[in-house]
C-alpha positions in Angstrom: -43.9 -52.0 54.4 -41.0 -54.0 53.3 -42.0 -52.8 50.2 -41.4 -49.2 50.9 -38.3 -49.3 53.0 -36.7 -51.2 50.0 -37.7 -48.0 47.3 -36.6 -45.8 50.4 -33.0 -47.5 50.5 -32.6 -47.7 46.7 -33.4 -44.3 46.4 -31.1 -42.8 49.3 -28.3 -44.5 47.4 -29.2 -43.3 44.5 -28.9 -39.7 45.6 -25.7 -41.0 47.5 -24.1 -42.3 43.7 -25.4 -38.8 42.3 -23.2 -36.7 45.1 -20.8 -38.5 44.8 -20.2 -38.5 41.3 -20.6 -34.6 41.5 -18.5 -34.5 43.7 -15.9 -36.1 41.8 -16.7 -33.7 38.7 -16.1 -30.6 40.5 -13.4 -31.9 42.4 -11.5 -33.4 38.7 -12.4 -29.5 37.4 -11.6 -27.4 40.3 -9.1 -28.9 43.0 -5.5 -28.3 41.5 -3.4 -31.1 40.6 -0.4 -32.8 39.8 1.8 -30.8 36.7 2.3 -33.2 33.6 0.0 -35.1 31.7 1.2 -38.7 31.5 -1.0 -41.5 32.3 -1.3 -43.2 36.2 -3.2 -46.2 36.0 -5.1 -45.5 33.2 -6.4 -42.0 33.9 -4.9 -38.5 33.3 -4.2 -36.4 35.6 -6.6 -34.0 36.8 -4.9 -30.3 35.0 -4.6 -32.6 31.9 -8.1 -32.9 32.2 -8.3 -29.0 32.0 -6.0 -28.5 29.3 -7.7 -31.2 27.2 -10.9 -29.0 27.6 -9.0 -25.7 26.7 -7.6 -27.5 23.1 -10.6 -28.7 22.6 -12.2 -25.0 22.1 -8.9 -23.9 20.3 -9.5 -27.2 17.5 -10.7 -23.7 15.1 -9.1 -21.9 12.2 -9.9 -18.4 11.0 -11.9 -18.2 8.2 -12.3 -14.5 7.4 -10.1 -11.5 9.8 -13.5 -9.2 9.4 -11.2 -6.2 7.9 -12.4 -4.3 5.3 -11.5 -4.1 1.8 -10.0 -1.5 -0.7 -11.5 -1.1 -4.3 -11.0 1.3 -7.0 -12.8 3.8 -8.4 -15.0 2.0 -10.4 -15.8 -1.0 -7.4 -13.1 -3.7 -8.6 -12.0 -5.3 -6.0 -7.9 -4.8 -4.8 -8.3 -6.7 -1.7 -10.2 -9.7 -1.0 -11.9 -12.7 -2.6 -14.0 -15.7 -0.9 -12.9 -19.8 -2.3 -13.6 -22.9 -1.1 -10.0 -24.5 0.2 -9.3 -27.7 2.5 -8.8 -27.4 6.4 -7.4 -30.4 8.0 -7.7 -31.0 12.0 -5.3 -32.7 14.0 -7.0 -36.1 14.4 -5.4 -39.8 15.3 -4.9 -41.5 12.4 -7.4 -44.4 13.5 -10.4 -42.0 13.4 -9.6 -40.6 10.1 -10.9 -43.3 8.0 -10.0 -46.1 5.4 -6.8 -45.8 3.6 -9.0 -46.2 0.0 -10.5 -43.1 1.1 -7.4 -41.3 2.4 -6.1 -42.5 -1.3 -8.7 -40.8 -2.6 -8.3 -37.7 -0.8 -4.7 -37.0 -1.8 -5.6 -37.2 -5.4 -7.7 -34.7 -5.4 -5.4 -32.8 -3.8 -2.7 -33.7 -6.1 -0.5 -35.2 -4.1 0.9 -38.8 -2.8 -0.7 -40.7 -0.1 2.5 -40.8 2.2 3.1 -36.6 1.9 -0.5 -36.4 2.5 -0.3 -38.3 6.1 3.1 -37.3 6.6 2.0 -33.6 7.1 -1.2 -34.5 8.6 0.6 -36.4 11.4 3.1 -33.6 11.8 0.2 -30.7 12.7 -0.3 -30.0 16.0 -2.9 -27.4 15.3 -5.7 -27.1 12.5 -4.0 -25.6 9.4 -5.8 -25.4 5.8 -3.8 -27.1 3.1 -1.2 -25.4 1.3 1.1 -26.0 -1.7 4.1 -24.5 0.1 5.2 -23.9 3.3 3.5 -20.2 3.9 1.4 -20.3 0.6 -1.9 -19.4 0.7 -4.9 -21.8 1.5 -5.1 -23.9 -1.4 -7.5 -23.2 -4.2 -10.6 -25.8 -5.2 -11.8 -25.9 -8.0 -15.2 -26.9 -7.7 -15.1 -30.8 -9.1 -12.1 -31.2 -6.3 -14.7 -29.7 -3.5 -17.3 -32.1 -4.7 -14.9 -34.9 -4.1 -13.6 -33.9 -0.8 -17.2 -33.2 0.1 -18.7 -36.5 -1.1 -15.8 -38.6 0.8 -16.5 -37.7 4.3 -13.6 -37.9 6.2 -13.0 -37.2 9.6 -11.0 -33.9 10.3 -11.4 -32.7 6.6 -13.4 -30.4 5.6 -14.1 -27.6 2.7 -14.6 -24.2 3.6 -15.2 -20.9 2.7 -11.5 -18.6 3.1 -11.5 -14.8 3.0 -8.2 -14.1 1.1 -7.1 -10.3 1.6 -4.9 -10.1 -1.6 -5.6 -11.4 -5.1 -3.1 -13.4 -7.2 -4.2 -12.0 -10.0 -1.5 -9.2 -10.1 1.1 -8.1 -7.8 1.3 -6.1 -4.3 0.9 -2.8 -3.9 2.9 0.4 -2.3 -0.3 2.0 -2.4 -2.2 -0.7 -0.2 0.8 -1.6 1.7 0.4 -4.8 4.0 -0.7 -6.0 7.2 1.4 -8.3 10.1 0.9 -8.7 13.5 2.4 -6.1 15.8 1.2 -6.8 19.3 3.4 -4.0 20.9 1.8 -1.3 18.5 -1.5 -2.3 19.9 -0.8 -2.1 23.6 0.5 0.9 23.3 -2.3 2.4 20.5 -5.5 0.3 21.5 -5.4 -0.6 25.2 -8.6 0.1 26.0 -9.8 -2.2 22.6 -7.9 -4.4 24.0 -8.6 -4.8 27.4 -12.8 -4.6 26.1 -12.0 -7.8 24.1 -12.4 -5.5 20.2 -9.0 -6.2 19.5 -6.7 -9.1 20.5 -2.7 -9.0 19.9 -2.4 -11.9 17.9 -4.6 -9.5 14.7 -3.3 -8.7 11.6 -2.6 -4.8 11.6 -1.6 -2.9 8.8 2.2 -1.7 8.1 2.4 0.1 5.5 0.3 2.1 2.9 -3.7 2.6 3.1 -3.1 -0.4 5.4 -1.6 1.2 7.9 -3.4 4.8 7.7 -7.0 3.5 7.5 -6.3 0.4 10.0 -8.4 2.0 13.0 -11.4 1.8 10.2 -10.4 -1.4 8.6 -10.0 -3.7 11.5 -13.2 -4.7 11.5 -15.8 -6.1 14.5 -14.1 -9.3 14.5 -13.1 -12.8 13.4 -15.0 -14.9 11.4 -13.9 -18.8 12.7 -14.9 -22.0 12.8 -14.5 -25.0 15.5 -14.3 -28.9 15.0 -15.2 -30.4 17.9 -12.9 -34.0 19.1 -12.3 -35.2 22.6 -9.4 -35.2 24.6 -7.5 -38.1 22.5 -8.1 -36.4 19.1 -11.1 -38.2 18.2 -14.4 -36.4 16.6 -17.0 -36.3 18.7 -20.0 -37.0 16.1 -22.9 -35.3 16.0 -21.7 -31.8 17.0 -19.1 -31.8 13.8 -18.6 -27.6 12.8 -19.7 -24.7 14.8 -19.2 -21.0 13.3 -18.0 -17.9 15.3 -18.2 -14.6 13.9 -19.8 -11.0 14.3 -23.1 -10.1 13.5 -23.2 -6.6 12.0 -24.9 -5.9 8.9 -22.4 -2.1 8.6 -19.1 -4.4 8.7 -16.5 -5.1 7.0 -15.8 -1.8 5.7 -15.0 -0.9 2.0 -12.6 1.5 1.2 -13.0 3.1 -2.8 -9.7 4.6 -3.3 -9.2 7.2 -6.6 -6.8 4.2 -8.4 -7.8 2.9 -11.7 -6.7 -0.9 -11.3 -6.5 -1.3 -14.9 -4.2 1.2 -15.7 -2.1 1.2 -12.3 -1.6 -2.9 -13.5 -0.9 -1.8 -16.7 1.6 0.8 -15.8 3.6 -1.3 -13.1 3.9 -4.1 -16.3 5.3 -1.2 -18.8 7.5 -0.3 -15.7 9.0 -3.9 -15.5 9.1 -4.5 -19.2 11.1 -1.1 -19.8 13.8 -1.9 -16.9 12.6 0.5 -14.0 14.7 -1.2 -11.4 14.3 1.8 -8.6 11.9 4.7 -9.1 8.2 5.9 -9.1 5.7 6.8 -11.8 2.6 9.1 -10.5 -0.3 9.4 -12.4 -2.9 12.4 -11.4 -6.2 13.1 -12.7 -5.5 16.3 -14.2 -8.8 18.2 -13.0 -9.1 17.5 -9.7 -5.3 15.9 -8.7 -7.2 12.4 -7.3 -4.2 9.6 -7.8 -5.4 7.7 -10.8 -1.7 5.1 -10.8 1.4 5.0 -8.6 3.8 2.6 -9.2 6.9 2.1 -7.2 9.8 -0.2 -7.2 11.4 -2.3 -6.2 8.3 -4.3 -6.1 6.6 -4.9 -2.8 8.2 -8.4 -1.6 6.4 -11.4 -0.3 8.1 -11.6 2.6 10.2 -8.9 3.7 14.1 -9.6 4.8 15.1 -6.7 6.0 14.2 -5.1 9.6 15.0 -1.6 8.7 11.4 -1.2 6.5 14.0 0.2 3.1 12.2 -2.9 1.3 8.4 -1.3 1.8 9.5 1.9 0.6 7.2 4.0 -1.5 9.6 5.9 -4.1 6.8 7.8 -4.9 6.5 9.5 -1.7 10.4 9.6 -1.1 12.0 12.9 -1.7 14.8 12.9 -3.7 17.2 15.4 -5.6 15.0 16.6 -8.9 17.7 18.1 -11.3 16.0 20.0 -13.7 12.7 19.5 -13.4 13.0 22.2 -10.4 14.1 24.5 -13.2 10.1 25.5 -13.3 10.3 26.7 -9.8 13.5 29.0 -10.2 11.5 30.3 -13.3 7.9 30.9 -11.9 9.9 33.2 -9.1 11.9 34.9 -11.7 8.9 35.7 -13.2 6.7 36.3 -10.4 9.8 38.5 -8.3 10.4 40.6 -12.1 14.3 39.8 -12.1 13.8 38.2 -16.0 12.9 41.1 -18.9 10.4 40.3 -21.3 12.8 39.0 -24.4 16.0 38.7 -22.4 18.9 36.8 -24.2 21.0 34.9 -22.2 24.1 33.5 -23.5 25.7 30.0 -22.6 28.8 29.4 -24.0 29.4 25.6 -21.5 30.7 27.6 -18.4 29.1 29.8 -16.0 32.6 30.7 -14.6 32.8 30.3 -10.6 31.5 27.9 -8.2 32.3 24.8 -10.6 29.1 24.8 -12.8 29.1 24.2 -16.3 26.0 23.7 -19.0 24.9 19.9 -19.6 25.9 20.7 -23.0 29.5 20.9 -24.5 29.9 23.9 -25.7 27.1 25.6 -24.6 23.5 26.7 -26.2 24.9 30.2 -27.2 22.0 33.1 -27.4 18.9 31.9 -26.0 15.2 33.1 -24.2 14.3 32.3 -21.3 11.7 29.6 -23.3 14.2 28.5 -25.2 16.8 28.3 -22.0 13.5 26.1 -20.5 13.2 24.0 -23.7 17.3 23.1 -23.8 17.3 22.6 -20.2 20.1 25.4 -19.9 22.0 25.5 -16.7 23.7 29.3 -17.1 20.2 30.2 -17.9 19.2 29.5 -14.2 21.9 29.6 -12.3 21.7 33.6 -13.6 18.1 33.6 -12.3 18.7 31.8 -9.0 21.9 34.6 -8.5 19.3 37.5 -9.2 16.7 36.0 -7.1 16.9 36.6 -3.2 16.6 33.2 -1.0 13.6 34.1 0.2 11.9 34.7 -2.7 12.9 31.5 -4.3 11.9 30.1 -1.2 8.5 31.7 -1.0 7.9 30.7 -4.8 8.8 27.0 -3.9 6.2 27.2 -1.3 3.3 28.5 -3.1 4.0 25.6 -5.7 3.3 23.0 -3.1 7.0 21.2 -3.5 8.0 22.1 -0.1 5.7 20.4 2.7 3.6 16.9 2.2 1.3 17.6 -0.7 -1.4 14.2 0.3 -4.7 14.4 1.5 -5.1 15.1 5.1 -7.1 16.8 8.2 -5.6 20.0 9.6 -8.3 19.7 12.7 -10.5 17.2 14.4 -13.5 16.3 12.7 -15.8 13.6 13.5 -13.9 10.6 12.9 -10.5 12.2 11.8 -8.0 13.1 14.3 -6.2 16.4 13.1 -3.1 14.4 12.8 -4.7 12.5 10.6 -2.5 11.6 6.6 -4.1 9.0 3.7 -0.1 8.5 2.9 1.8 8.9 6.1 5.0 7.3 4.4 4.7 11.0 2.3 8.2 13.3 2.9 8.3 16.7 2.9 10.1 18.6 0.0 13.3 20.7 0.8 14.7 23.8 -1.0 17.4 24.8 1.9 18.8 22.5 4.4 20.0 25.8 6.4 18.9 29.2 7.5 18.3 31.4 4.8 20.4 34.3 5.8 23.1 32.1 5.2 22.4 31.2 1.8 25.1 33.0 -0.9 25.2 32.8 -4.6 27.1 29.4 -4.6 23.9 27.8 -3.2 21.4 29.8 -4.9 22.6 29.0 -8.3 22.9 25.3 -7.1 19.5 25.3 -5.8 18.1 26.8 -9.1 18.5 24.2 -11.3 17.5 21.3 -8.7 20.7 20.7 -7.5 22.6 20.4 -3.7 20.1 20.4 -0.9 16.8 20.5 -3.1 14.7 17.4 -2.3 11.2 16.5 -4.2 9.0 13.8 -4.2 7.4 12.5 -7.7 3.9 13.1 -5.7 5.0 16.7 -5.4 6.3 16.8 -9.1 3.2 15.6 -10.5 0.9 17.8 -8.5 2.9 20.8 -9.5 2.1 20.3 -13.2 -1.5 19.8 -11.9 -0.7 23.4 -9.9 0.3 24.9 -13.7 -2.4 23.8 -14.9 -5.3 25.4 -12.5 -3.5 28.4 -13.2 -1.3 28.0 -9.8 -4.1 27.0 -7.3 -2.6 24.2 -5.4 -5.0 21.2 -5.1 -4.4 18.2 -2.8 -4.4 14.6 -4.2 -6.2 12.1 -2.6 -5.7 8.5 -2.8 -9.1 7.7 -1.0 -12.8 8.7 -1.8 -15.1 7.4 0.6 -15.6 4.4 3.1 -18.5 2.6 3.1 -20.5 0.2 5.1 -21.3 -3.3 4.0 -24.7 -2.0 2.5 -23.6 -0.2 0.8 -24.1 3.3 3.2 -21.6 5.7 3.3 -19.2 6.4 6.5 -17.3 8.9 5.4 -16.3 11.4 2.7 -12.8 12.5 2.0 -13.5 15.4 -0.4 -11.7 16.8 -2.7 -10.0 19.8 -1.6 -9.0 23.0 -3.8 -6.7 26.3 -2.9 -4.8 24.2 -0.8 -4.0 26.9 2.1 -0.4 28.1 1.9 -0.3 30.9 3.8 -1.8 33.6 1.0 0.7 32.8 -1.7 0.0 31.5 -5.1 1.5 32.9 -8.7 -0.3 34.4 -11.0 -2.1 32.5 -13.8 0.1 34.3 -16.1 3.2 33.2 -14.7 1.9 29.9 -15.1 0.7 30.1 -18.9 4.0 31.2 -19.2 5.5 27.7 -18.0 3.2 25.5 -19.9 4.2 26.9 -23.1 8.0 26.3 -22.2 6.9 22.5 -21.5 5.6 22.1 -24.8 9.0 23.7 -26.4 10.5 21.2 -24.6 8.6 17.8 -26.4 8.3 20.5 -29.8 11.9 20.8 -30.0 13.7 20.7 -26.8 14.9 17.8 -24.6 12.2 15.7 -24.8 12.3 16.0 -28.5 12.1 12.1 -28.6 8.4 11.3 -27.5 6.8 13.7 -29.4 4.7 11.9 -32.4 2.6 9.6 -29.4 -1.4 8.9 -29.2 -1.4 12.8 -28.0 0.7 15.9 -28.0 2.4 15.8 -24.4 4.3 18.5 -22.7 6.6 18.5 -20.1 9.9 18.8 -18.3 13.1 16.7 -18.5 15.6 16.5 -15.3 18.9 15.0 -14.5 19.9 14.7 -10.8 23.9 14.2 -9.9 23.6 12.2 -6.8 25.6 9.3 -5.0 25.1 5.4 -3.7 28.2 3.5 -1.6 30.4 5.7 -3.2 29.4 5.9 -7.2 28.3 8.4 -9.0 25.0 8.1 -10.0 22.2 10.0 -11.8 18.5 10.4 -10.8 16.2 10.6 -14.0 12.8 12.8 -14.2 10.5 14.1 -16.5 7.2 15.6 -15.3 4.5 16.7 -17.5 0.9 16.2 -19.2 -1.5 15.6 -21.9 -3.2 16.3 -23.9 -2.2 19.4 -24.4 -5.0 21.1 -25.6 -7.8 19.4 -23.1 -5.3 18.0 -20.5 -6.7 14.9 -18.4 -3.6 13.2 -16.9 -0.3 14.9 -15.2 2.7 12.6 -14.5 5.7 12.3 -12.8 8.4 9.4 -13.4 11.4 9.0 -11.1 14.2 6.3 -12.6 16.8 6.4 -9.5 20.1 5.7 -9.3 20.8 5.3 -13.2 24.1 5.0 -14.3 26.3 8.4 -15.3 25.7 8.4 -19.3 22.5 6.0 -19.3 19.5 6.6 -21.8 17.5 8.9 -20.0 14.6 6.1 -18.7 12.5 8.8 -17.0 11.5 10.3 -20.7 11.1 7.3 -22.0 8.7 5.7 -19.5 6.7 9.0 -19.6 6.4 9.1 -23.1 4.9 5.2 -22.8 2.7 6.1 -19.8 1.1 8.8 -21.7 0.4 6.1 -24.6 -1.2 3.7 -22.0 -3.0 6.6 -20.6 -4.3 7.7 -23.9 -5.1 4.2 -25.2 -6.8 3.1 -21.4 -9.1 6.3 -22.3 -10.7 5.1 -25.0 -11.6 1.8 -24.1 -15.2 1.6 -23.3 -14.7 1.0 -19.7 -12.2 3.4 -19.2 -12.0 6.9 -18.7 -12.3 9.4 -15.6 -15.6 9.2 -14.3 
């Protein structure tokens, strides 16, 4: 009996200890406390207690952002590569391990003992090692990952890090980049964000493919990973790593854009070499107007300084006055509207006599055609046509070329996943032939506007599909940059197709007009002002331009040429913008073509190369 009153007693306090100790739990979790977190008596206080729980989930570091990648046409990557770097975890220096072994550590990582625990004492958060202050993760090579690996110290570790862009070459226009922007997404996504699919502190895209396909590329989520220590920065053993990410065999997405890498890398390496400070080159598949290379530059910074976005500019897709490449426009609607005579003679003696124009040339060209006037770049020759021409015919002519509105691939009404708003290169501007109304236009501006000068803006993108427009005969096609998106197996999303007879309200010249145009191109390499490339890997034709314009004050010239090759099975058409030259400069723009066309020609016979 004694006996069973003791078990009795022992196990009523028992129970008692048990409440009590529950008790204590819930009331250290859930009963609100003191604010601070220094010690009393030994203890912390009770929201400490909390807050030590909540770092203790946040001890992670992302390890891939789950967007998609971009690739070109042939499946080499742009974006994104997977190496093994070092993540370090904000441990007390007691639980890290022997010195010999810390020693050991920072020479594998190349670096002294004291810089490695000097920056390891300084993080407050996990961080993977870098180099430099906002470098990239640092790159293993795989005998320092063995090393790491084999010392086992606590709060190091090697993992596997998603980089989005490659160091192999530089940034891209094209691409653009991706920063966080957590206004942008309350106001675009707040029903993403309020279902926990997107979170403010993501990477979004900001410029380029980026930006226009970021709704797609975004992804189902983060890929992450958690080392577990207590609430004084210790590890806690045996739970070590835990990985967070999505499980969906369709994500990330891949993006196969119409870029050949080789020859866009190529081409921006030409650029640099030959001195293109400011300016575009557009390459264009000639049979279908898919964007095969389009360099811009300035180059795409590292990390931008400005806050007005002028250092992310696309000069490809920036309309700018076009000189005399615009010369083919005034001459298509001459020919189209019947104000030229088959065999006319024009004479340019320097001076067209009112409004203050006067011919490039000193002196003038004397008796020419209307060829020949296209060949020497003539300016009496079309200021004369502008003058005959009314402004709506020019205007209606500029139109059915494609060189007035944004030329890029895009949705003109909702379709399954595309809104109808929706633009592969929403950084494109529209082209300009009048600023004002066109009843108001009188011979001053239309001989201006006829050979490219005053209000006339024109993007290279425009330029180069309007020698792609020649070309098919004057059927206006329009370029894409994308192909396709595709899921991670490889299935397809969705198609961006290429699109012919662009619809431009009924108008398109005649094939004739065009043939027409293509043979005064190739005066224009044969013996004109382009005289200088001709002799290359293949016989090129094209259009030379010279644009009086002005920066802070100075008078400065833009530089075109816009043209194709071969000429007698034509696979490439392309545009090259050198801005703001100097007033007397070598005329870069005919130059860089002329190369382009070389790198072109020489990419298409390599065995991997080619349009496929």
């Amino acid at each position: 009996m004694l006996h069973l009153k003791r078990l009795v007693l022992t196990g009523l306090c028992m129970s008692v200890l048990f409440i009590v100790l529950l008790g204590r739990l819930a009331w250290l979790q859930l009963m609100p406390g003191q604010h601070g977190n220094a010690p009393v008596h030994g203890m912390m206080h009770r929201d400490s207690w909390k807050r030590m729980a909540v770092v203790q989930r946040q001890r992670n570091l992302i390890l891939d952002t789950g967007r998609g990648d971009f690739v070109d046409r042939y499946g080499t990557p742009i974006t994104g590569e997977t190496y093994e770097t070092v993540a370090l975890f904000p441990v007390q220096p007691q639980a890290r391990g022997k010195e010999a072994e810390l020693s050991k550590l920072a020479k594998a990582l190349g670096v002294e003992l004291k810089e490695l625990i000097a920056r390891w004492d300084a993080m407050t958060e996990p961080d993977f090692w870098r180099q430099a202050k906002n470098s990239a993760p640092y790159r293993l090579t795989e005998k320092q990952s063995k090393e790491i690996v084999a010392l086992q110290t606590n709060g190091v570790r090697v993992l596997p890090y998603r980089n989005r862009y490659l160091d192999s070459f530089d940034a891209k226009h094209i691409i653009g980049f991706t920063s966080q922007h957590p206004e942008w997404l309350m106001r675009a996504h707040p029903n993403d964000l309020k279902a926990g699919k997107r979170t403010l502190t993501e990477q979004v895209g900001g410029s380029g493919l980026e930006k226009s396909l970021d709704s797609f590329l975004h992804g189902v989520g983060e890929t992450s990973v958690s080392y577990f220590i207590d609430g004084r920065n210790s590890p806690l053993h045996g739970l070590d790593l835990r990985m967070h990410g999505p499980k969906n065999s369709y994500y990330p997405l891949k993006a196969v854009t119409t870029i050949d890498l080789d020859l866009q890398n190529e081409l921006e390496a030409y650029a640099d070499a030959s001195g293109l400070k400011e300016g575009a080159i557009v390459v264009l598949d000639a049979g279908n107007a898919d964007i095969v290379a389009m360099v811009s530059r300035p180059k795409l910074p590292d990390r931008f300084q400005s806050a007005d976005g002028s250092e992310w500019i696309n000069h490809a897709l920036k309309a700018v006055e076009p000189g005399s490449i615009y010369k083919l426009v005034t001459a298509a609607a001459a020919l189209e509207n019947g104000v030229v005579r088959k065999g006319e003679i024009f004479h340019c003696d320097g001076e067209y006599g009112k409004y203050g124009l006067s011919c490039w040339k000193h002196g003038g060209h004397g008796d020419l055609t209307l060829e020949e006037g296209l060949a020497q770049s003539c300016n009496i020759v079309f200021a004369t046509l502008a003058e005959r021409l009314r402004a709506e015919q020019l205007d209606r002519t500029a139109a059915a070329l494609g060189v007035k509105e944004r030329i890029g691939w895009h949705n003109e009404k909702s379709q399954g996943m595309l809104s109808a708003a929706f633009r592969l290169l929403q950084e494109e501007e529209k082209g300009r032939l009048f600023a004002g109304d066109l009843n108001m236009v009188d011979g001053g501006i239309m001989a201006q506007s006829g050979i490219g000068q005053r209000d006339v803006r024109v993007t290279p993108l425009q330029a180069a599909n309007l020698i792609v427009t020649l070309l098919h005969g004057g059927e206006v096609l329009e370029p894409r940059l994308v192909s396709e998106i595709d899921y991670a197996d490889g299935g397809r999303m969705i198609e961006f197709s290429s699109r012919r007879d662009r619809d431009l309200g009924g108008a398109r010249i005649h094939p004739s007009t065009a043939r027409k145009l293509l043979q005064g191109m190739e005066s224009v390499v044969e013996h004109g002002t382009a005289s200088s490339i001709k002799g290359g890997r293949w016989k090129v034709a094209g259009k030379t331009g010279t644009a009086e314009t002005a920066k802070n004050g100075v008078q400065l010239n833009h530089q075109w040429f816009a043209g194709y090759g071969p000429v007698e099975s034509p696979k490439y058409a392309i545009a090259v913008l050198a801005s703001n030259r100097a007033v007397g400069s070598r005329h870069l723009a005919t130059q860089l073509f002329g190369g382009a066309m070389n790198i072109a020609a020489r990419h298409l016979e390599k065995p991997s190369g080619g349009l496929r």
